[in-house]
C-alpha positions in Angstrom: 35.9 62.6 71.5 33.8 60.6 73.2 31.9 63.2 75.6 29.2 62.8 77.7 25.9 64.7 77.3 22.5 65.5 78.5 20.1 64.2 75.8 16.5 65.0 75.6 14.9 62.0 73.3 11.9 61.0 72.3 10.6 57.4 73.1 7.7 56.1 70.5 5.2 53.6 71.2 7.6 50.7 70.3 10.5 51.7 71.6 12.4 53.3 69.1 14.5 56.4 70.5 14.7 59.4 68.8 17.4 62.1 69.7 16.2 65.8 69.8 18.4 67.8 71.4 21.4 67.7 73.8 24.0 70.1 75.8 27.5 69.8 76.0 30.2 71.8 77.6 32.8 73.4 74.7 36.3 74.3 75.3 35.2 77.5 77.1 33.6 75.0 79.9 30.0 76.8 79.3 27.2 74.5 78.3 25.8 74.4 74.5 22.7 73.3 73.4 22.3 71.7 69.9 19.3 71.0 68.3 19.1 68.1 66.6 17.8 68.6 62.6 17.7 65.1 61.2 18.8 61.9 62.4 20.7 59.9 58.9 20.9 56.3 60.1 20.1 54.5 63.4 22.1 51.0 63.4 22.2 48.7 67.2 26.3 48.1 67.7 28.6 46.1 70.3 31.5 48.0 70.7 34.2 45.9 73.6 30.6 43.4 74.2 28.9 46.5 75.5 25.6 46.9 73.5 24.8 50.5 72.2 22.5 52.6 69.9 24.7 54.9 66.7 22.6 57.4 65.3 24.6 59.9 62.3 23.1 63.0 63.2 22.5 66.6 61.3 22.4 70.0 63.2 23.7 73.4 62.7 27.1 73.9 65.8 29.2 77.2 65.2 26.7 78.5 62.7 27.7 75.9 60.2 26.0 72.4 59.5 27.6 69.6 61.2 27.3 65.9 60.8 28.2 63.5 63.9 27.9 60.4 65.7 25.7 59.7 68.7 25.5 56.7 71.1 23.4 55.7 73.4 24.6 52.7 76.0 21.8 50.4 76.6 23.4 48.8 79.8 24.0 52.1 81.0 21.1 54.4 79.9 23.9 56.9 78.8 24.3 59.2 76.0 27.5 60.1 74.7 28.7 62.9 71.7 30.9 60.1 70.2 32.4 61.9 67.2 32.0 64.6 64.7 32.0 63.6 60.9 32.8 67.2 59.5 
Protein backbone atom coordinates (compact mmCIF):
# COMPACT_ATOMS: atom_id res chain seq x y z
CA UNK A 1 0.00 0.00 0.00
CA UNK A 2 2.24 2.38 0.92
CA UNK A 3 0.19 5.77 0.21
CA UNK A 4 1.04 9.05 0.89
CA UNK A 5 -1.16 11.22 3.16
CA UNK A 6 -1.89 14.58 4.73
CA UNK A 7 -1.43 14.06 8.43
CA UNK A 8 -2.50 16.42 11.05
CA UNK A 9 -0.36 15.49 14.37
CA UNK A 10 0.10 16.67 17.47
CA UNK A 11 3.72 17.56 18.75
CA UNK A 12 4.10 17.49 22.81
CA UNK A 13 6.49 19.27 24.72
CA UNK A 14 9.21 16.63 24.19
CA UNK A 15 8.80 15.69 21.04
CA UNK A 16 6.77 12.85 20.88
CA UNK A 17 4.27 12.89 17.75
CA UNK A 18 0.90 11.93 18.00
CA UNK A 19 -1.27 11.19 14.85
CA UNK A 20 -4.86 12.66 14.82
CA UNK A 21 -6.25 12.58 11.75
CA UNK A 22 -5.30 12.21 8.02
CA UNK A 23 -6.86 12.31 4.26
CA UNK A 24 -6.30 10.00 1.71
CA UNK A 25 -7.61 9.60 -1.76
CA UNK A 26 -9.78 6.04 -2.25
CA UNK A 27 -10.25 4.21 -5.38
CA UNK A 28 -12.87 6.70 -6.45
CA UNK A 29 -9.87 9.42 -6.49
CA UNK A 30 -12.01 11.68 -3.86
CA UNK A 31 -10.22 12.55 -0.61
CA UNK A 32 -11.29 10.83 2.82
CA UNK A 33 -10.67 11.93 6.08
CA UNK A 34 -10.09 9.50 8.97
CA UNK A 35 -10.04 10.21 12.38
CA UNK A 36 -7.73 8.74 14.26
CA UNK A 37 -9.28 6.79 17.68
CA UNK A 38 -6.32 5.29 19.39
CA UNK A 39 -2.86 4.95 18.59
CA UNK A 40 -1.71 0.88 19.85
CA UNK A 41 2.05 1.08 19.79
CA UNK A 42 4.57 3.73 18.68
CA UNK A 43 8.08 1.79 17.98
CA UNK A 44 11.34 4.18 15.97
CA UNK A 45 12.29 1.65 12.86
CA UNK A 46 15.08 1.66 9.96
CA UNK A 47 13.61 0.25 7.05
CA UNK A 48 16.50 0.21 3.78
CA UNK A 49 18.83 2.68 6.52
CA UNK A 50 16.05 5.24 6.23
CA UNK A 51 14.91 6.16 9.86
CA UNK A 52 11.10 6.25 10.50
CA UNK A 53 8.33 6.47 13.13
CA UNK A 54 5.45 3.05 13.10
CA UNK A 55 2.50 3.80 14.95
CA UNK A 56 -0.57 0.72 14.83
CA UNK A 57 -3.45 2.81 14.67
CA UNK A 58 -7.44 2.35 15.45
CA UNK A 59 -10.23 4.32 13.53
CA UNK A 60 -13.55 3.59 12.17
CA UNK A 61 -12.99 3.57 7.59
CA UNK A 62 -16.10 2.21 5.73
CA UNK A 63 -18.27 2.25 8.82
CA UNK A 64 -16.27 -0.60 10.27
CA UNK A 65 -13.28 -0.46 12.74
CA UNK A 66 -9.99 -0.71 11.18
CA UNK A 67 -6.55 -1.35 12.41
CA UNK A 68 -3.36 -0.08 10.39
CA UNK A 69 0.08 0.92 10.09
CA UNK A 70 1.38 4.48 10.03
CA UNK A 71 4.89 5.88 9.22
CA UNK A 72 6.34 8.86 9.58
CA UNK A 73 10.02 9.46 7.62
CA UNK A 74 12.09 11.44 9.90
CA UNK A 75 14.61 12.43 6.99
CA UNK A 76 11.77 13.39 5.04
CA UNK A 77 9.12 14.92 7.30
CA UNK A 78 6.60 12.56 5.44
CA UNK A 79 3.67 10.63 6.37
CA UNK A 80 2.67 7.62 4.67
CA UNK A 81 -0.68 5.07 5.18
CA UNK A 82 1.72 2.12 5.09
CA UNK A 83 -0.71 -0.79 5.58
CA UNK A 84 -3.93 -1.97 6.83
CA UNK A 85 -4.00 -4.85 9.50
CA UNK A 86 -7.71 -5.83 8.95
Amino acid sequence: MNLQIEMISVCAADGRLTPLRFRVENEEHCLQTVSVLQVLSTKHIQYAGIDALQYLCKAIIDERERLFELRYTIKTHRWSLFRMVY
